[in-house]
C-alpha positions as CSV (number, residue, x, y, z in Angstrom):
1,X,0.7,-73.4,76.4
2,X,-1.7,-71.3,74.0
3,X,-1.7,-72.3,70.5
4,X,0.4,-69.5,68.6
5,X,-1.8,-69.8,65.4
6,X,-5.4,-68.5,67.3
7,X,-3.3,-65.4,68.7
8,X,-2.9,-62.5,66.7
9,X,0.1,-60.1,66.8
10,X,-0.6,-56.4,66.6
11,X,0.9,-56.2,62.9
12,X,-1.4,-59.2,61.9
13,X,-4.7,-57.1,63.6
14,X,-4.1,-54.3,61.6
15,X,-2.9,-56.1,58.5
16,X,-6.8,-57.0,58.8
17,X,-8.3,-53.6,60.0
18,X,-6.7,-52.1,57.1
19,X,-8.0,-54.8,54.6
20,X,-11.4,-54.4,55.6
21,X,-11.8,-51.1,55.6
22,X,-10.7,-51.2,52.1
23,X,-13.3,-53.6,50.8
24,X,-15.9,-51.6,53.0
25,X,-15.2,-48.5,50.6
26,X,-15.3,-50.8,47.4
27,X,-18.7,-52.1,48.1
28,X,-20.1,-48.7,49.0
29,X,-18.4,-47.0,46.0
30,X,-20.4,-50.4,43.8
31,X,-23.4,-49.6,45.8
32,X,-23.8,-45.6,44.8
33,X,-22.5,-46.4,41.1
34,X,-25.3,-49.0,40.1
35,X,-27.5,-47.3,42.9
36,X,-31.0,-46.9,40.0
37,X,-31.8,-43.7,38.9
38,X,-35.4,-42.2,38.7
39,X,-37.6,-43.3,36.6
40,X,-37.3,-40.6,33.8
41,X,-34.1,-41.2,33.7
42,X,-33.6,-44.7,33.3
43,X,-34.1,-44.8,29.8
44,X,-31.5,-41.9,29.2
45,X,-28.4,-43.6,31.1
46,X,-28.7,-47.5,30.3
47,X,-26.9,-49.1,27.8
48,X,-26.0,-45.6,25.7
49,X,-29.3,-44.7,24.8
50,X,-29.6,-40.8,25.6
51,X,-33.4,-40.4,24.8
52,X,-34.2,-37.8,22.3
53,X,-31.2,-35.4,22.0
54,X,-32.0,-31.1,21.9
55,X,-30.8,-29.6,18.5
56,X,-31.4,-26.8,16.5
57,X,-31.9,-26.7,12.8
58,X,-31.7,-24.9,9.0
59,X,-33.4,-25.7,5.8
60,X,-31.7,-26.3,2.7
61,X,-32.6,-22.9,0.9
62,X,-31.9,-22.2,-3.0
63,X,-30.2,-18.9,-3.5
64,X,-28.0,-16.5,-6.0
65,X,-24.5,-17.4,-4.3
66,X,-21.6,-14.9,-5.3
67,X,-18.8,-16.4,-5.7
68,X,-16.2,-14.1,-4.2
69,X,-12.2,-14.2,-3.9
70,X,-10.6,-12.2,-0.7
71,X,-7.5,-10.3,-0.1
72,X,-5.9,-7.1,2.1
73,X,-5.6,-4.0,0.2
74,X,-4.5,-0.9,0.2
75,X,-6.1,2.6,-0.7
76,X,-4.0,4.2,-3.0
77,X,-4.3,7.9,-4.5
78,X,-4.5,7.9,-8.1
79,X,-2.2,11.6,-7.5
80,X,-0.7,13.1,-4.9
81,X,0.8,16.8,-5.2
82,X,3.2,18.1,-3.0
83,X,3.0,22.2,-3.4
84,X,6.1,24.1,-3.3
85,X,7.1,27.5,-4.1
86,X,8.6,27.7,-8.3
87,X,10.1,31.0,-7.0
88,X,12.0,32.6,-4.5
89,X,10.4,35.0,-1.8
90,X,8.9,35.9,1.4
91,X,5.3,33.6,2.3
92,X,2.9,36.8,2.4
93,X,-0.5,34.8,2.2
94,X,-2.4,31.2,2.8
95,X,-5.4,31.0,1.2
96,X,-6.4,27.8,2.2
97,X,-7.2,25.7,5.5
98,X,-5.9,23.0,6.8
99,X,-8.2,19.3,5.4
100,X,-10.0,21.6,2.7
101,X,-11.4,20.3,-0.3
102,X,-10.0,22.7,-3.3
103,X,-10.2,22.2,-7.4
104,X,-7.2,22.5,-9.8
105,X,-6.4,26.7,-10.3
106,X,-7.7,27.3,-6.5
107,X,-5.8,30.3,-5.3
108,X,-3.6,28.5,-2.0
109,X,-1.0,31.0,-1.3
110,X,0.9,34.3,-2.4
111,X,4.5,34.9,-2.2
112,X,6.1,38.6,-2.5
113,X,5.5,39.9,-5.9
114,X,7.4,43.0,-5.8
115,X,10.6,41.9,-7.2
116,X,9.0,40.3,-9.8
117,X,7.0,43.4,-10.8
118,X,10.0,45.3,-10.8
119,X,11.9,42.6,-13.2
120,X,9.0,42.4,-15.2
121,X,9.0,46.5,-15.9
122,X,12.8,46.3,-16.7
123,X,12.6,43.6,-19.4
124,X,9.5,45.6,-21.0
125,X,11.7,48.5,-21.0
126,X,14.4,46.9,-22.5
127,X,11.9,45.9,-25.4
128,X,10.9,49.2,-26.2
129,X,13.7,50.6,-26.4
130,X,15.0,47.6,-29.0
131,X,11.3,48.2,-30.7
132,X,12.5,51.6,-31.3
133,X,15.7,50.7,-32.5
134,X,14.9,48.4,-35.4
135,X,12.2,50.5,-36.5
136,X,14.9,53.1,-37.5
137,X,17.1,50.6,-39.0
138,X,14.0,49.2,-40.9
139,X,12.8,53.0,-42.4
140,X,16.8,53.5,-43.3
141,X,16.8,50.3,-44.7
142,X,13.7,50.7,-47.3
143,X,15.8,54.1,-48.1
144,X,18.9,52.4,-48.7
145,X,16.6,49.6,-51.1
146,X,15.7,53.0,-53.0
147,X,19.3,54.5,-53.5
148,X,21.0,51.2,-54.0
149,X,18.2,50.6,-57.3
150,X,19.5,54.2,-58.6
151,X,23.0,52.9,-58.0
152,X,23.5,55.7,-55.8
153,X,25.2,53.5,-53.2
154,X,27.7,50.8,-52.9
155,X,26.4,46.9,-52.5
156,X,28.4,47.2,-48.9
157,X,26.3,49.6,-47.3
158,X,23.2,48.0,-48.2
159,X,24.3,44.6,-47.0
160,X,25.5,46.5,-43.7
161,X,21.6,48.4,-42.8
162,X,20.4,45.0,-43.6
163,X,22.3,43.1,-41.3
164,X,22.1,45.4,-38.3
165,X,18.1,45.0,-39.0
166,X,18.6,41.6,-38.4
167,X,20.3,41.8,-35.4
168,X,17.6,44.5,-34.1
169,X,14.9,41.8,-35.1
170,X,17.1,39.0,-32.9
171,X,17.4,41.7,-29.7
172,X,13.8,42.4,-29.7
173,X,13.1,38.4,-29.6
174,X,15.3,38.2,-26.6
175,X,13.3,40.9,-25.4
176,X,10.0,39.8,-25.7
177,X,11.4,36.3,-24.2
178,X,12.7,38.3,-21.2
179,X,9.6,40.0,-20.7
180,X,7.2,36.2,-21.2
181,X,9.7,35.0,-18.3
182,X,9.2,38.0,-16.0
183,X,5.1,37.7,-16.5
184,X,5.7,33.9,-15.9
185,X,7.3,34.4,-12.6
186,X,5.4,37.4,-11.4
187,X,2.5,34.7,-12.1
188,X,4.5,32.2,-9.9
189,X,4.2,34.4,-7.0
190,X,0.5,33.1,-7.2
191,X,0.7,29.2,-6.0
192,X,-2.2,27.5,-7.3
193,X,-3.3,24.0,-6.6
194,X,-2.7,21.8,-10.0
195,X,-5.1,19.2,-9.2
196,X,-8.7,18.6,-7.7
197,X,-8.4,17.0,-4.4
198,X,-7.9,17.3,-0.7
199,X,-5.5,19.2,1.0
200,X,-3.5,18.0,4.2
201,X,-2.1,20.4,7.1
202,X,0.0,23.3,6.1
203,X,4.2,22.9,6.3
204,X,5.0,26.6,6.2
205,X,3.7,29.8,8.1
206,X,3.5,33.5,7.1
207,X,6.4,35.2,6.7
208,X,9.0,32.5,5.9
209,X,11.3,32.5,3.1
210,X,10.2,29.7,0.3
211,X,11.9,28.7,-2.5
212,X,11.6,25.8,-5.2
213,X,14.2,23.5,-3.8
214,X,12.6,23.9,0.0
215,X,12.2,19.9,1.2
216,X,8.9,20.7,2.7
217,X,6.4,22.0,0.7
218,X,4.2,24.1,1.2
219,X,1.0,21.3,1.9
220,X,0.2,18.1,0.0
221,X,-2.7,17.7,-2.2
222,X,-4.1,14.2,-2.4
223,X,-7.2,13.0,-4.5
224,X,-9.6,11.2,-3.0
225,X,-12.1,11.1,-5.6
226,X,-12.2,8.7,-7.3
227,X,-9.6,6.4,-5.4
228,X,-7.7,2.9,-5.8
229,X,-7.4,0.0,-3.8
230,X,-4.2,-1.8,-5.0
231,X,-4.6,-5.7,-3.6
232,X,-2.7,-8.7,-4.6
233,X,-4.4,-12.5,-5.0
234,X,-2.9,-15.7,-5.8
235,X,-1.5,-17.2,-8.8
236,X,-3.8,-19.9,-8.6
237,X,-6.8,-17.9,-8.6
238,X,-6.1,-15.9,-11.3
239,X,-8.1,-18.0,-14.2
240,X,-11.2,-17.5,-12.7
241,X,-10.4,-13.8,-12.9
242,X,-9.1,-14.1,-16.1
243,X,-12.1,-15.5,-17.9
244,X,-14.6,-12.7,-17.1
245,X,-12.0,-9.7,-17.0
246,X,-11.0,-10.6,-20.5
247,X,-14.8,-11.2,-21.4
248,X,-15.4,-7.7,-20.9
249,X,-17.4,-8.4,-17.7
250,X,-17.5,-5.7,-15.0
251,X,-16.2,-7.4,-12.2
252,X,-17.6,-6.3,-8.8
253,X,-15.3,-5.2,-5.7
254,X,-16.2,-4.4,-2.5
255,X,-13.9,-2.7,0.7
256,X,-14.5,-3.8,4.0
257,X,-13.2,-2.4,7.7
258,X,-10.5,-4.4,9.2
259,X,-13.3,-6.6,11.0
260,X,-15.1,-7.6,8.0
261,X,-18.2,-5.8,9.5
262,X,-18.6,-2.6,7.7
263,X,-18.6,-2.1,3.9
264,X,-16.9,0.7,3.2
265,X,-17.2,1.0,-0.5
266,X,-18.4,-0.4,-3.5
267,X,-16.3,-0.6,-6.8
268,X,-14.8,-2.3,-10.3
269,X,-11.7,-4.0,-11.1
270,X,-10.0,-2.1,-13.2
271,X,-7.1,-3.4,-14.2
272,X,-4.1,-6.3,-13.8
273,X,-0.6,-6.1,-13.7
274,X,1.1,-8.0,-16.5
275,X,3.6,-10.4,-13.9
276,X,3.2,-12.1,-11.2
277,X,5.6,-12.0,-8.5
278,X,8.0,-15.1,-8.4
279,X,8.8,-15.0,-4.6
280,X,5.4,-14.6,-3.5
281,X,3.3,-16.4,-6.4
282,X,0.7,-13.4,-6.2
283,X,-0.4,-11.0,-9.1
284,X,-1.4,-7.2,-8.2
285,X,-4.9,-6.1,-8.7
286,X,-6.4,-2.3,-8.9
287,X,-10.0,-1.5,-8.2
288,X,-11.3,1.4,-9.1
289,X,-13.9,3.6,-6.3
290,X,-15.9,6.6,-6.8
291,X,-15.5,7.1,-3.3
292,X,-18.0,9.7,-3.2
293,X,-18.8,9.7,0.4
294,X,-14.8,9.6,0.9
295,X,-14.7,6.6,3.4
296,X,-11.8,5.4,2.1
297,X,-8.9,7.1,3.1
298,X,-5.5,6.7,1.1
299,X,-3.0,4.4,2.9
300,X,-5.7,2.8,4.4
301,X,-5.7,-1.2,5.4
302,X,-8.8,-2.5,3.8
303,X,-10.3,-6.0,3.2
304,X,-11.0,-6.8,-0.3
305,X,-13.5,-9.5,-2.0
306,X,-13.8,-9.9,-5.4
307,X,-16.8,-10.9,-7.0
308,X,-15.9,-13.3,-10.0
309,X,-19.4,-14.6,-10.8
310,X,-22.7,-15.3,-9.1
311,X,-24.2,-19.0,-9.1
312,X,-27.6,-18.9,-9.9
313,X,-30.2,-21.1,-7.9
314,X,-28.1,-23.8,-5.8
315,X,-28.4,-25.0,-2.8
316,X,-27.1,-23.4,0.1
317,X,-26.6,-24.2,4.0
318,X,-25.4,-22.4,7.0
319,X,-21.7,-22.9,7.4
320,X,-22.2,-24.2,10.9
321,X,-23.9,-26.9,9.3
322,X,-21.1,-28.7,7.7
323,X,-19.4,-31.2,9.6
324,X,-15.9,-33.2,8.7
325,X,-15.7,-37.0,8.9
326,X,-12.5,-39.0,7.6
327,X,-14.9,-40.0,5.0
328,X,-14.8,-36.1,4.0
329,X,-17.9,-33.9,4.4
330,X,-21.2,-34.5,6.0
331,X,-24.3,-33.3,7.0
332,X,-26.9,-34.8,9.9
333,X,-30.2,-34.7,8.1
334,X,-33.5,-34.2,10.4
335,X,-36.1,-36.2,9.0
336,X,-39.9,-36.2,9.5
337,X,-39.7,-38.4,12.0
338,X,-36.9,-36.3,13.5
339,X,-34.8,-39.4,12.9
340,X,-31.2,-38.7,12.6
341,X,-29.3,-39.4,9.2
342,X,-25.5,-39.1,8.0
343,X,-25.7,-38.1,4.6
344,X,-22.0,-37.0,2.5
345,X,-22.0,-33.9,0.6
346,X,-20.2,-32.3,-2.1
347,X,-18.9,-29.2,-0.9
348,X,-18.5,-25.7,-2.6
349,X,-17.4,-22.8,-2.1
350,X,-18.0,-20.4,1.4
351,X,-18.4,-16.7,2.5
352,X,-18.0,-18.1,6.2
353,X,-21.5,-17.6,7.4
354,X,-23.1,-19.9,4.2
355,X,-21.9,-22.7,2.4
356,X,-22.7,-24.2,-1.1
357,X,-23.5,-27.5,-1.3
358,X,-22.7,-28.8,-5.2
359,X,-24.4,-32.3,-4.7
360,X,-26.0,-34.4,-1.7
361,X,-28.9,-32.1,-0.3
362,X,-32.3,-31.1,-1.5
363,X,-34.2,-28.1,-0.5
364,X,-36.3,-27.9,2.0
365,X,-34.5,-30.6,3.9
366,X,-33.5,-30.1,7.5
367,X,-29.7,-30.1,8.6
368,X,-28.9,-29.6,12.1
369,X,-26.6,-26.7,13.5
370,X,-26.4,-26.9,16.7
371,X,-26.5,-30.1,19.3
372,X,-24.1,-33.1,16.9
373,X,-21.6,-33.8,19.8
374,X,-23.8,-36.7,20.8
375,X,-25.6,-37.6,17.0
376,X,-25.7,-40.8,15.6
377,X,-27.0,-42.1,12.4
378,X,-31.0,-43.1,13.7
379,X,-30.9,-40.8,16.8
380,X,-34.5,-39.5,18.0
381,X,-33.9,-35.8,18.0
382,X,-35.9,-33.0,19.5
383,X,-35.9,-29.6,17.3
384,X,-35.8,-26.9,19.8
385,X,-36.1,-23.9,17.0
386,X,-34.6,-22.6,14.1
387,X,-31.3,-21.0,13.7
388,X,-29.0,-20.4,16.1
389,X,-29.7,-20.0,19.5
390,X,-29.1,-16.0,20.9
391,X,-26.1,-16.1,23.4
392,X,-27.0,-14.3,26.4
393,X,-24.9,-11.4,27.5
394,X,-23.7,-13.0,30.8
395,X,-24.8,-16.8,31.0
396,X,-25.8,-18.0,34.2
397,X,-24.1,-21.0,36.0
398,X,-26.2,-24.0,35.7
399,X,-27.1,-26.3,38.9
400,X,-26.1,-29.7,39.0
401,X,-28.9,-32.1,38.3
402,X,-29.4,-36.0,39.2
403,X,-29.3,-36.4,35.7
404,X,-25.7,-35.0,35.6
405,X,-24.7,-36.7,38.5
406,X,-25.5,-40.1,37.2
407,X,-23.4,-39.1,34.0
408,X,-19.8,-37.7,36.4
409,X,-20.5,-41.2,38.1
410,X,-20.4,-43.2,34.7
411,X,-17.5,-40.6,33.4
């Protein structure tokens, strides 16, 4: 009778297949991990040492550094005119075009004259005619004077001439006020712009009926030059502002495009307002712009920075420069030896694109920008150039190298 132990079962044959097959792939996964790399290689995969790492640098340059404050603002006219009518009548002339630049008196539009004419000839009728009267009742009363000192007349009669002069004297005033409101009207039928500035598009044709209560007038005048920007800043900035505005200083401000690319204008601060605003914690600022080339445009969005004061001769980096540690701010100095070295840094302040550095760095030193994923303090680095590197317009997809496949192995 065969001995049950030597016999294998089916279950217990492929309990065994199964096992060995699994230690067949461990071995030859052990195998192609520890497999050696090339010779160049070696010294850049073994024991974390990744040979001299690529970066790009920037020297620590001394500069004038403005010291600027940002904020959105908002172009503001310093007037804006809308033109209506001040009397009733039919539109008979535009004498303007639509975006045109005019000056205060320009000539913009005519509305009928003829009744006005008319009401101005009536009420310098009416004054001739009380002209004429009071003369007479002036001559009779210097008669009256005469027979009144011969005691030719009574007291009563004199008394009466002399009051009906009066009265005269009070009709011709009327008169003469009648006639000065005619003229002004007549010279209402002329609509003239009151202010310098640039007209918008026209609200009323030819031929309508206009009048001083209409809701749309007849175009809006706006001026453009010079121009505000009205911008609002924190509570806690405003000392710095403050101290030079109240110095007498001119303090420089500058309008940028939405994007922060384009300058649009250069200007002043002109003036604060005297609160600031409890449920935001901001004050309001206004610039004044000459605006002489008219970029600014009044409603327009507009990115604002301040200039409070310009540091003179610090030390300045690239922003990209500046790395963040939990020990606070740092930069990797490059040194002769392009030996790698932590050193902390006091930081200042930042446009965005440059950085001022208050205390830690020296000029002429190298700090690297680009390349610090895989720095540590005494890496062997390799500069590769100065600045940052240009990014092409459609970068091309690199080929796996051995060198990367021995790194996705260790990974």
């Amino acid at each position: 009778m065969p001995d049950s132990n030597n016999t294998l079962t089916p279950a217990k044959a492929s309990r065994q297949w199964l096992i060995g097959l699994v230690l067949l792939v461990v071995i030859a996964a052990m195998v192609w991990f520890f497999w050696p790399a090339k010779p160049e290689n070696v010294g850049n995969q073994r024991f974390g040492d990744m040979g001299p790492v690529p970066v790009r640098v920037a020297e620590v340059e001394a500069a004038d550094f403005p010291i600027e404050l940002k904020a959105l603002g908002t172009v503001t006219a310093y007037n804006t005119v809308n033109v209506r009518g001040r009397v009733d009548g039919e539109l008979m002339k535009l004498m303007f075009t639509d975006g045109q630049r005019v000056k205060a008196g320009d000539l913009l539009a005519v509305i009928d004259p003829r009744p006005y004419q008319v009401a101005l000839q009536q009420a310098q009728g009416a004054l001739l005619e009380n002209q004429a009267q009071l003369k007479n009742a002036e001559i009779d009363l210097a008669r009256y004077k005469g027979l009144y000192a011969e005691d030719s007349i009574a007291k009563q009669t004199l008394d009466t001439q002399l009051a009906l002069v009066n009265q005269y004297r009070g009709t011709v005033k009327s008169n003469q006020a009648a006639v000065a409101e005619a003229k002004l009207n007549l010279d209402f039928t002329q609509v003239r712009a009151p202010i310098s500035g640039r007209l918008g598009l026209r609200q009323v044709d030819i031929g309508n009926l206009v009048s001083s209560g209409d809701e749309l007038p007849l175009v809006v005048i706006t001026e453009t030059t010079p121009i505000a920007v009205m911008f609002t800043l924190p509570e806690a900035e405003l000392p710095a502002v403050l101290k030079h505005y109240r110095a007498g200083e001119t303090l420089l401000v500058e309008a940028w495009d939405r994007s922060e690319k384009n300058r649009l204008a250069e200007g002043q601060l002109e003036t604060l307002d005297n609160l600031i605003d409890t449920a935001t914690g901001t004050v309001k600022l206004k610039a004044r712009f000459a605006n002489a080339d008219e970029m600014l445009y009044p409603n327009q969005f507009v990115n604002v920075r301040l200039r409070v004061e310009i540091r003179k001769n610090v030390d300045v980096i690239p922003a990209a420069a500046l790395q963040f540690g939990s020990n606070g701010p740092f930069v990797y100095i490059v040194d002769k030896e392009d030996k790698i070295s932590i050193r902390p840094v006091e930081v200042g302040p930042s446009n965005g694109e440059t950085t001022l550095i208050e205390k830690g760095v020296s000029v002429g030193e190298r700090v690297v920008l680009e390349g610090t994923d895989r720095l540590r303090d005494g890496n062997k680095v390799e500069v590769l150039g100065t600045g940052f590197a240009p990014e092409p317009e459609s970068a091309p997809v690199p080929l796996a190298t051995e060198t990367d496949g021995q790194s996705k192995r260790k990974a």
